[in-house]
Legacy VTK file of the C-alpha trace (Angstrom):
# vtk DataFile Version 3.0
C-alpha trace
ASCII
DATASET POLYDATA
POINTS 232 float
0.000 0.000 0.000
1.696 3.625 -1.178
1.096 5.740 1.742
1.509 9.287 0.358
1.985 12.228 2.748
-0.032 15.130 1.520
1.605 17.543 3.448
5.483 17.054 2.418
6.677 18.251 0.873
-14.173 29.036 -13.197
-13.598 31.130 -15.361
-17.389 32.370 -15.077
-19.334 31.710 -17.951
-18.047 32.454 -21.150
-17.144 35.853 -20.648
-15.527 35.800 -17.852
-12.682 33.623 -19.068
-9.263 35.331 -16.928
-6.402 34.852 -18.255
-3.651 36.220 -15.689
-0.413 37.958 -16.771
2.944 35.911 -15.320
4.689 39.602 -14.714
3.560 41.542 -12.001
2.071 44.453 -12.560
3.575 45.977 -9.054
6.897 43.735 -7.820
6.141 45.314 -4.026
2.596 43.491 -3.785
2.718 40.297 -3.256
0.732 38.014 -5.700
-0.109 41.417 -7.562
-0.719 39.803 -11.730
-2.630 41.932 -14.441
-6.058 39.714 -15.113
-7.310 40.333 -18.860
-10.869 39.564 -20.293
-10.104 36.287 -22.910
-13.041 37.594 -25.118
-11.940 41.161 -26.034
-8.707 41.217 -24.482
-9.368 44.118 -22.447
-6.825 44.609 -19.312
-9.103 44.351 -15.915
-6.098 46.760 -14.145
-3.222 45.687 -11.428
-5.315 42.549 -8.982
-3.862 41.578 -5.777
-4.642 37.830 -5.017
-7.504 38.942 -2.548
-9.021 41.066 -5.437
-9.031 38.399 -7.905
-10.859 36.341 -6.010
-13.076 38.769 -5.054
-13.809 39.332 -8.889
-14.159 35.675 -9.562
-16.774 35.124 -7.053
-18.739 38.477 -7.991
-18.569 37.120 -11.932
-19.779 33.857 -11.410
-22.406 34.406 -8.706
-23.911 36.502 -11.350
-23.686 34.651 -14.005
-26.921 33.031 -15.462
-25.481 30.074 -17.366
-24.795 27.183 -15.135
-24.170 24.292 -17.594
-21.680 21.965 -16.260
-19.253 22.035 -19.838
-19.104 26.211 -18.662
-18.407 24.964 -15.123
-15.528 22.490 -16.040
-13.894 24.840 -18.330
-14.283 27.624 -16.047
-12.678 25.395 -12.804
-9.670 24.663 -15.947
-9.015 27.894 -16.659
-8.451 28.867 -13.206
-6.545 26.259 -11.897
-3.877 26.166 -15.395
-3.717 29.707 -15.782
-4.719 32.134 -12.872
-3.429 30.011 -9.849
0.218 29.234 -11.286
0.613 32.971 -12.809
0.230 33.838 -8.617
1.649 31.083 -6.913
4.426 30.359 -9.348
7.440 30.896 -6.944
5.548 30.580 -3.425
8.136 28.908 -1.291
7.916 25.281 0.097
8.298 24.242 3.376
7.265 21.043 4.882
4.629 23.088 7.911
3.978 25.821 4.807
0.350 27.167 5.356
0.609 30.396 3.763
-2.717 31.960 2.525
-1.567 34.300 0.128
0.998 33.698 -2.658
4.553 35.138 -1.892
4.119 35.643 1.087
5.426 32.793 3.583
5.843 29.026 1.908
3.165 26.146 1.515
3.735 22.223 1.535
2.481 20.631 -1.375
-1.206 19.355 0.583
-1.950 22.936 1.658
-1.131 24.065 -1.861
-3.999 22.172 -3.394
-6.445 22.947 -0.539
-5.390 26.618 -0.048
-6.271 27.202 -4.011
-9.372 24.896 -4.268
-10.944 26.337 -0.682
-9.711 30.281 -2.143
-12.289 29.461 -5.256
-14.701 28.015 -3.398
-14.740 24.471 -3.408
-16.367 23.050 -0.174
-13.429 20.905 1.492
-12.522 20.609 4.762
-9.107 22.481 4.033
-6.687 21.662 7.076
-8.273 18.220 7.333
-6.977 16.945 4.028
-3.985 18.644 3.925
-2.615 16.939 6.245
-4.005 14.075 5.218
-2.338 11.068 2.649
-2.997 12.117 -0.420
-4.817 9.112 -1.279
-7.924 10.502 1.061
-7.112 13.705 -0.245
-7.979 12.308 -3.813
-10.918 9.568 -3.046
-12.922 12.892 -1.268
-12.150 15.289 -4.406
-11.797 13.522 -7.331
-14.010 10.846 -9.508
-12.389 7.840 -11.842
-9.255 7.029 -9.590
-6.846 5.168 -10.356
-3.374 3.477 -9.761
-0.551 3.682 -12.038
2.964 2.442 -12.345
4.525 3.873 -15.453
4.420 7.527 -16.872
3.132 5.487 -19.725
0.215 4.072 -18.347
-0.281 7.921 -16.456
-0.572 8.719 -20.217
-2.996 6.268 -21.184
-5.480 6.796 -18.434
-5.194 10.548 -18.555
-5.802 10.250 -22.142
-9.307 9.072 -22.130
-10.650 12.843 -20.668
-11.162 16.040 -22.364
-8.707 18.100 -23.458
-8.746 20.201 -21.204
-9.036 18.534 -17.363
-7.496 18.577 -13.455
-6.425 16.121 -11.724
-5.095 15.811 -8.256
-1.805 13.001 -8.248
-0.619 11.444 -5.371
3.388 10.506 -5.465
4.506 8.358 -3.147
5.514 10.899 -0.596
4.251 14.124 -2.748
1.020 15.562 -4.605
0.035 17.767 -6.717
-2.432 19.095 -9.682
-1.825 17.312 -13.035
-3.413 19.537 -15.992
-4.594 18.433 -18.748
-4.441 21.187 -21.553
-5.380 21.076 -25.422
-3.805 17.797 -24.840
-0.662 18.918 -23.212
0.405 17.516 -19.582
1.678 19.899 -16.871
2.236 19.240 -13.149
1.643 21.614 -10.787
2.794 21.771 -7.484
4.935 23.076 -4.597
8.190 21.367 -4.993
10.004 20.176 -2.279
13.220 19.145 -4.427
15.214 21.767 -4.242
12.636 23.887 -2.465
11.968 25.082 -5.387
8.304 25.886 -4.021
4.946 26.128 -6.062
6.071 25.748 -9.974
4.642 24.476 -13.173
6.125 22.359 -15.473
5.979 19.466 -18.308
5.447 15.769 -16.803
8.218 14.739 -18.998
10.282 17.807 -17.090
9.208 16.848 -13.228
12.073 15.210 -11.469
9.541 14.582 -8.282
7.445 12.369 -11.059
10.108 10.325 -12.107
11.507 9.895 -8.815
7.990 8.454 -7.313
7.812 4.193 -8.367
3.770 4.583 -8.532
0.838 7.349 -8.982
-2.897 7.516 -7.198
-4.525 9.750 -9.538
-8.337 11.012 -9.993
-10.183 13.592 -11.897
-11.756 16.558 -9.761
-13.049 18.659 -12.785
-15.128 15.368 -14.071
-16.898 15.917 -10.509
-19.960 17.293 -11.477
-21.323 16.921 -8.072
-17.999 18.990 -6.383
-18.282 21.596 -9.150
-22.504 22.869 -8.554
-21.667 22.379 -4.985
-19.064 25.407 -5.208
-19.266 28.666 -3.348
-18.346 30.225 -6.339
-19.368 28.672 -9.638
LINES 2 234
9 0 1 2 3 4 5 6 7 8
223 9 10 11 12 13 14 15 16 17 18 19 20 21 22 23 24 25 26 27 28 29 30 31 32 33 34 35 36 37 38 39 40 41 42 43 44 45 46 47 48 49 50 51 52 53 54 55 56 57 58 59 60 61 62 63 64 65 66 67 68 69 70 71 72 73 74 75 76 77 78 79 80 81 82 83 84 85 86 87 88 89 90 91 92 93 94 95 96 97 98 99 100 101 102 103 104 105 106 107 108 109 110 111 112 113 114 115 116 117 118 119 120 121 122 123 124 125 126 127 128 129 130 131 132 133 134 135 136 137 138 139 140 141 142 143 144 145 146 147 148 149 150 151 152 153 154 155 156 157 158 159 160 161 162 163 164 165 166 167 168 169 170 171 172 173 174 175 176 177 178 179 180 181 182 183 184 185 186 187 188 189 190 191 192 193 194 195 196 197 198 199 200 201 202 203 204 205 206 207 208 209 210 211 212 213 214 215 216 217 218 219 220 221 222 223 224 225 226 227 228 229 230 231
């Protein structure tokens, strides 16, 4: 039995699809990244971490449309795009618990319920951080599954959309694994190195190939998890 140690170490409706600049748009505030409207490419101004999520949940609270495709690609969108462009470069640290990106460090379990509790998805946050990442997974996710071999991670991932999260479970590490146009990142706060919170190409992660086995499951193929969000 892998036992997996959690702790080691959307966007609303059509148009409100964020995409968030990777430069700062003021190096003295913390998690500061320029948001701009997908549709008509419009700059939104200078948001602060606090303020984007404030803007999220004022978008999609308003928003009429609540089919579950615009749900799934709006829970995508935030967790490929807006989440790395302000957590890229959050330190790790094993006890990390930081709230707010760049400020203070987060172990890779608080990483993934820090983000997912910031956008509203009911968890209990603390609980499952600290947590094996295996019961992280089996209360989040839907179509888990064991893996051995990047290969077979390939295979499985490739019978979902094109674009899909998943939450991964390494054998002492865990992290988001996105799914985009087909592509395959991981995301994560890195404890090799401490490099901290980073995304990069599967075929690029050292902490992958390092782990003998994978737990992985799909949490934006959970319909029920999605409609149950504070924010969506």
């Amino acid at each position: 039995m892998i036992k997996l140690l959690a702790r080691c170490a959307i966007a609303a409706p059509f148009l409100f699809l964020f995409l968030i600049s990777c430069k700062s748009g003021n190096s003295n505030a913390p998690g500061s990244r320029v948001a701009t409207n997908t549709v008509n490419a419009v700059t939104a101004g200078d948001l602060d971490y606090s303020s984007f999520l404030k803007r999220v949940k004022e978008k999609n609270r308003s928003a009429a449309n609540k089919q579950v495709s615009i749900l799934k690609a709006n829970f995508c969108k935030i967790i490929s795009d807006s989440i790395p462009a302000y957590w890229t470069g959050t330190p790790w640290d094993f006890n990390g618990t930081t709230r707010l990106p760049q400020r203070g460090a987060i172990a890779c379990g608080y990483f993934i319920t820090n983000t997912l509790d910031d956008i509203g998805i009911p968890l209990n946050r603390t609980r499952l951080a600290q947590e094996p990442s295996s019961v992280l997974i089996k209360a989040l996710c839907v179509n888990i599954t064991r893996v051995g071999s990047l290969k077979k991670l390939q295979q499985y991932v490739s019978a979902f959309p094109a674009d899909a999260v998943f939450i991964i479970g390494l054998d002492f590490h865990t992290g988001y694994l996105l799914k985009e146009n087909g592509m395959l990142y991981f995301l994560h706060s890195n404890y090799m190195g401490k490099k901290g919170v980073m995304k990069e190409p599967i075929g690029s992660s050292l902490a992958l190939k390092n782990s003998r086995s994978w737990m992985i499951g799909c949490i934006s193929e959970n319909e029920l998890l999605l409609r149950r969000s504070k924010f969506f």
